[in-house]
N, C-alpha and C positions, 0 to 999 in steps of 0.2 A: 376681593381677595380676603381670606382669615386676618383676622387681627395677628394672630399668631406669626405673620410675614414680617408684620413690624417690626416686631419683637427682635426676629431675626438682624434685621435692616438695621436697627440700632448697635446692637452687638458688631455690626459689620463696618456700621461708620467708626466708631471708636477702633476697629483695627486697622482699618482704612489710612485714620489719621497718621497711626501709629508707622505704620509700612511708606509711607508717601513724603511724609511732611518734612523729614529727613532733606528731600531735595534740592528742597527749598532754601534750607539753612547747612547746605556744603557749606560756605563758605566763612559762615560764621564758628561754625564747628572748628574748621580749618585752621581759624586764627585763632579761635581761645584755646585749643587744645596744641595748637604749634604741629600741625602735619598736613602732609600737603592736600590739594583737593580729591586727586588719585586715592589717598589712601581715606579720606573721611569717605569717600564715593565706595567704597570696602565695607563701612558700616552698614549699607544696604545691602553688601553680597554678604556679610555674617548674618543679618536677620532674615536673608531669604534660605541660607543654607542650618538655619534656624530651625525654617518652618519644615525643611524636608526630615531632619534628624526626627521632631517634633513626632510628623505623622505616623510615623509606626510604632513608635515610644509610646505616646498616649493611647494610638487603637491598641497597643496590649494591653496597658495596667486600666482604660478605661472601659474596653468593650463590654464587663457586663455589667455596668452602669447603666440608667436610664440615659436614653436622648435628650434629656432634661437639666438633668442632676452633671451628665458628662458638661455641658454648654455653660453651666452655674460655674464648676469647677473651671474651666479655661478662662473666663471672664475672671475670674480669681486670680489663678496664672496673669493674666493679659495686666490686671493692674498693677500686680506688685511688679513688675517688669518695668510696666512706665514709672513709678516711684524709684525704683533704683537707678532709670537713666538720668531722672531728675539729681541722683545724687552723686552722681558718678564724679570722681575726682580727676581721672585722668581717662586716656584713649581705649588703654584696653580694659575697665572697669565700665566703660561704655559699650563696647562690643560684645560684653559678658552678658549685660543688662538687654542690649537689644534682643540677641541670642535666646534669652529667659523667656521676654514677652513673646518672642516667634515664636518657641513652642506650642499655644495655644492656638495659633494660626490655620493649619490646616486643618485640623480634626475638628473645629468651629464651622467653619465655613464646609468642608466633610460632611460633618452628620448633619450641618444646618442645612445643607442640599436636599439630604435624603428625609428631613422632617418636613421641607419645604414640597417637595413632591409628591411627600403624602399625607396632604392636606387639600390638597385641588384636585378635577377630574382629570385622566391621561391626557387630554386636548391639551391643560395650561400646564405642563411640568414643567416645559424653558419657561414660561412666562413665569413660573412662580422661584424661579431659580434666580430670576433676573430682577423682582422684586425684592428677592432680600440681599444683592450682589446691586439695589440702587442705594443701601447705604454706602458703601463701600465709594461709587461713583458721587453722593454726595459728598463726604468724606474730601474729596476731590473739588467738588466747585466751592463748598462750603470749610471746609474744618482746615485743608492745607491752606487755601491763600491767609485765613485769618492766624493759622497756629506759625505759617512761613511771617507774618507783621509783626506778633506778636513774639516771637524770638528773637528777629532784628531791631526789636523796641524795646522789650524787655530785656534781652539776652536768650540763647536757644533753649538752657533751663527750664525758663518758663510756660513753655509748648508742653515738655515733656509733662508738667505740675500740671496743666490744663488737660492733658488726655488722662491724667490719672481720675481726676472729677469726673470725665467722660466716662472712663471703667465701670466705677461706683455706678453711676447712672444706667448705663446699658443691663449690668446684673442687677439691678433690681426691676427694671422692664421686663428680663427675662423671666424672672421670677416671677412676676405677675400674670405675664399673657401667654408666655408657652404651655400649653397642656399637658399634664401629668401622662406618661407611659411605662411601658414594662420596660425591662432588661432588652440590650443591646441584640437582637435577634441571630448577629452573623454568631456573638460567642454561644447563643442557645443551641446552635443547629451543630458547634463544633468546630475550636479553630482550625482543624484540618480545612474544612470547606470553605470558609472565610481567606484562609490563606488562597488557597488554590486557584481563587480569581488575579490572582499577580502571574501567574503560569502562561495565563492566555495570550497568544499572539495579538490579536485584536486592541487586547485591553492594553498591551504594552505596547503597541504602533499608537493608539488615541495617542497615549499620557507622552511617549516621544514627540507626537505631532507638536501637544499643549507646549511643550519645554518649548521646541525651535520658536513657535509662534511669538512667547516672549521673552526670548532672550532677542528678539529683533524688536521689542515694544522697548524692553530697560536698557537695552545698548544706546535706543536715542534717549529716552526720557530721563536718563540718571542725570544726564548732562544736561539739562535744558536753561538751566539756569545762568552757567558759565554761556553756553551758546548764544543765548538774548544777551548778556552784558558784553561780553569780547567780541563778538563780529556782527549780532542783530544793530548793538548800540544803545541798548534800553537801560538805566539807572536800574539800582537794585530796585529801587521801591516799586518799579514800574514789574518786577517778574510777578506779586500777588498778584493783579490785576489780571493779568495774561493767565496766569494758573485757572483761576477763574473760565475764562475762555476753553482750555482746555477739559476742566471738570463738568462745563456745560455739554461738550461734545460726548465724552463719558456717560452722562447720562440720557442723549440720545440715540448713543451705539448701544450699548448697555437694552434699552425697552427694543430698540427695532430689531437687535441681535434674536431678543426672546421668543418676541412675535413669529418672526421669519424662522425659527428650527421649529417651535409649535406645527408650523404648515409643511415645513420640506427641510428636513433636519441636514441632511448631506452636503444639498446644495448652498445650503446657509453658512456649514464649512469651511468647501472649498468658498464661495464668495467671499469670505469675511478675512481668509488668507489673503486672498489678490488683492482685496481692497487696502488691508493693511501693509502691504508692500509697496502699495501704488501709492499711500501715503507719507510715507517716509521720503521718498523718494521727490513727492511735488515739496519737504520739507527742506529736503536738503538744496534745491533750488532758493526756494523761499526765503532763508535767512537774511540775504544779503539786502532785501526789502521788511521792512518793518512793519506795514500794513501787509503783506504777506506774508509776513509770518506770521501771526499771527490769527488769520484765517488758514493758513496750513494747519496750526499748533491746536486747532477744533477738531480741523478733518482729522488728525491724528489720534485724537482721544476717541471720537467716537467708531473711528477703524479699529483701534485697539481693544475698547468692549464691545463691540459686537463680535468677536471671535468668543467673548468669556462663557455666556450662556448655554449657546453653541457645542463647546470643545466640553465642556463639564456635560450636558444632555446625553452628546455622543459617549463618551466612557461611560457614562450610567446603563445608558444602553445595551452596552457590551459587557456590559457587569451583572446582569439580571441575575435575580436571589441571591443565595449567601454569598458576601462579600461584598455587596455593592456598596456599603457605608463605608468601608476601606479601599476598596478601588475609589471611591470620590474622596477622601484625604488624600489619597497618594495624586491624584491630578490634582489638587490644590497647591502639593508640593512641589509638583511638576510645574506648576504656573511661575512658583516663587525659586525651585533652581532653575529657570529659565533667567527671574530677576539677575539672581546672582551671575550666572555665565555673562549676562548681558549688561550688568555694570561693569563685570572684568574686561569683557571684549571693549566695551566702549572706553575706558581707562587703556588699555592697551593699543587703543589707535590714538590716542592723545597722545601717550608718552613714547611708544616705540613706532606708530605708525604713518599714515598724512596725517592726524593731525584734528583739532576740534572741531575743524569744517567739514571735516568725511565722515563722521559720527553718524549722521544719519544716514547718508549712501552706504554704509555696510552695513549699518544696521535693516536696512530695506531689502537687502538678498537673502537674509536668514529665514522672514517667511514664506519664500519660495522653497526651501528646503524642508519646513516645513506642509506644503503642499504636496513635495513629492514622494513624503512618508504616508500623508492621509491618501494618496492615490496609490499606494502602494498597500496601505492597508485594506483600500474597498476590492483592487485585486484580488487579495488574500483570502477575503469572505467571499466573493465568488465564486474561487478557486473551493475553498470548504465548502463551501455551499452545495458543488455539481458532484464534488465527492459525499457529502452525506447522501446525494439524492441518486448516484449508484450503490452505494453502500447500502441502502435501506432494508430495500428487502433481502437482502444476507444477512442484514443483520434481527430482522425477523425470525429468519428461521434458526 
């Protein structure tokens, strides 16, 4: 793979951390800031609904930027964002600050997609999707268990100071190994046509698919923490460790995701749905065992990315020519208001509904509804499909 994947991959860990590690330190949040865990569990749904504001914002003032120079500029964004949560004095100067650094979020990972894809032959485009989306997964095994120690040792402050080091580092990686390009292509061709790909039915059933899919990953995962200590049983200090387990499966849902839509983009799909419903579900079982859950808390992470590669490929797909560098921010977005929905929903069965123990058995039905949009979408393209293919020659002549 280009060096230039790295580049990416680094950019990605450091947002990774930034989006994740949060979960870790609900609860310290909770108490220095004096609110409850419900509403620190908020700070994830403002920096997911962060990243959605984010992606259309930046694809207009940034789109005739280089895919270079745009990536430079968010890595900018992304740091000063973590410096202000580092400085943040109270609760909603915090939510401001997350907010800030989510901007960057989508249209990163966005155009990092569509630079990633065209750098390899058509055969690796999930695989190369999936190599700069393994920062992100190491982020996960790596940056959250030690940024989750290092806030409960330090205080959570110091997480945020640490990813801000991180920022610095990733932009000047990127500066080094991304290759120099011209202007953003969707604004050369015209934002009429660049827009016009948000129109399509196809491209707007994917990016619904992408939201259901994880607002049933962040309805369990927001809470994992409170779940291992109140009903698993584990000490705080024991959640890094388990994080870890979780960031390992991440990164082998993540490569085997890429693999598998390289060969059979569809089926990789629909399978990566069922699996991750299937795993919620042996989760919600699992708790009450602590060597079970813990081997659930793998199968979960790496059912959760292997949908990522996958759902981002498919909307690419359906996006072909102008527009496709904005239809993949807006599924980026789509990944993180799925966060958002799905910390609310998961706070909302804690506080008005069964309850901390049911968190992941609701959270397990939601990618089934997401399956019944992506079947509902290949319907759809059938359906277009048999009508262009009467339509043709009329419209020939």
């Amino acid at each position: 793979m280009p060096i230039a994947l790295y580049a990416l991959a680094a950019g990605a860990f450091g947002i990774g951390v930034t989006e994740f590690v949060i979960m870790g330190l609900l609860l310290d949040v909770s108490a220095d800031l004096g609110v409850s865990i419900s509403a620190a569990g908020m700070l994830i749904s403002g920096y997911a609904l962060g990243v959605v504001v984010g992606a259309p914002l930046l694809g207009a003032i940034g789109g005739r930027w280089s895919h270079k120079t745009l990536l430079m500029a968010l890595m900018a964004i992304f740091t000063i964002g973590n410096l202000a949560c580092a400085l943040a004095p109270d609760y909603w100067t915090l939510m401001a600050a997350r907010v800030l650094t989510a901007f960057a979020h989508a249209s990163f990972f966005g155009v990092g997609s569509v630079v990633a894809t065209g750098l390899v032959a058509s055969d690796r485009k999930a695989s190369a999707i999936a190599v700069m989306f393994t920062g992100l997964t190491l982020a996960n095994i790596l940056g959250v268990p030690f940024g989750t120690w290092l806030g409960q040792a330090y205080g959570w402050r110091s997480t945020f100071w640490a990813v801000t080091l991180i920022g610095i580092v990733a932009l000047a990686v990127i500066a080094l190994l991304v290759p120099a390009d011209r202007k953003g292509e969707e604004q050369d061709e015209g934002g009429d046509s660049a827009l016009a790909v948000l129109t399509r039915r196809p491209v707007l059933l994917g990016l619904l698919t992408t939201v259901l899919s994880w607002v049933g990953v962040f309805a369990g995962f927001t809470y994992i923490a409170p779940i291992l200590t109140r009903i698993t049983g584990f000490s705080e200090a024991a959640v890094s460790p388990i994080l870890l387990v979780f960031g390992a499966g991440l990164v082998a849902g993540n490569l085997l995701g890429g693999r598998l839509a390289d060969r059979r983009l569809v089926p990789t799909v629909i399978g990566s749905l069922l699996a991750l419903s299937a795993a919620l579900f042996v989760l919600t079982l699992a708790i009450h065992s602590q060597v079970l859950a813990v081997v659930a808390i793998g199968l979960f992470g790496a059912a959760a990315f292997a949908t990522v590669a996958p759902l981002q490929m498919w909307v690419l797909s359906k996006a072909a020519g102008a527009g496709q560098g904005l239809a993949s921010s807006f599924n980026i977005a789509a990944f993180n208001l799925g966060n958002a929905i799905g910390a609310w929903l998961g706070g909302y069965v804690i506080d008005h509904g069964p309850g901390l123990g049911s968190v992941t058995f609701v959270a397990g039905l939601v990618p089934l509804l997401a399956l019944a949009v992506a079947f509902g979408a290949l319907r759809l393209e059938r359906s277009d499909g048999r009508l262009a293919t009467v339509g043709g020659p009329n419209a020939a002549g």
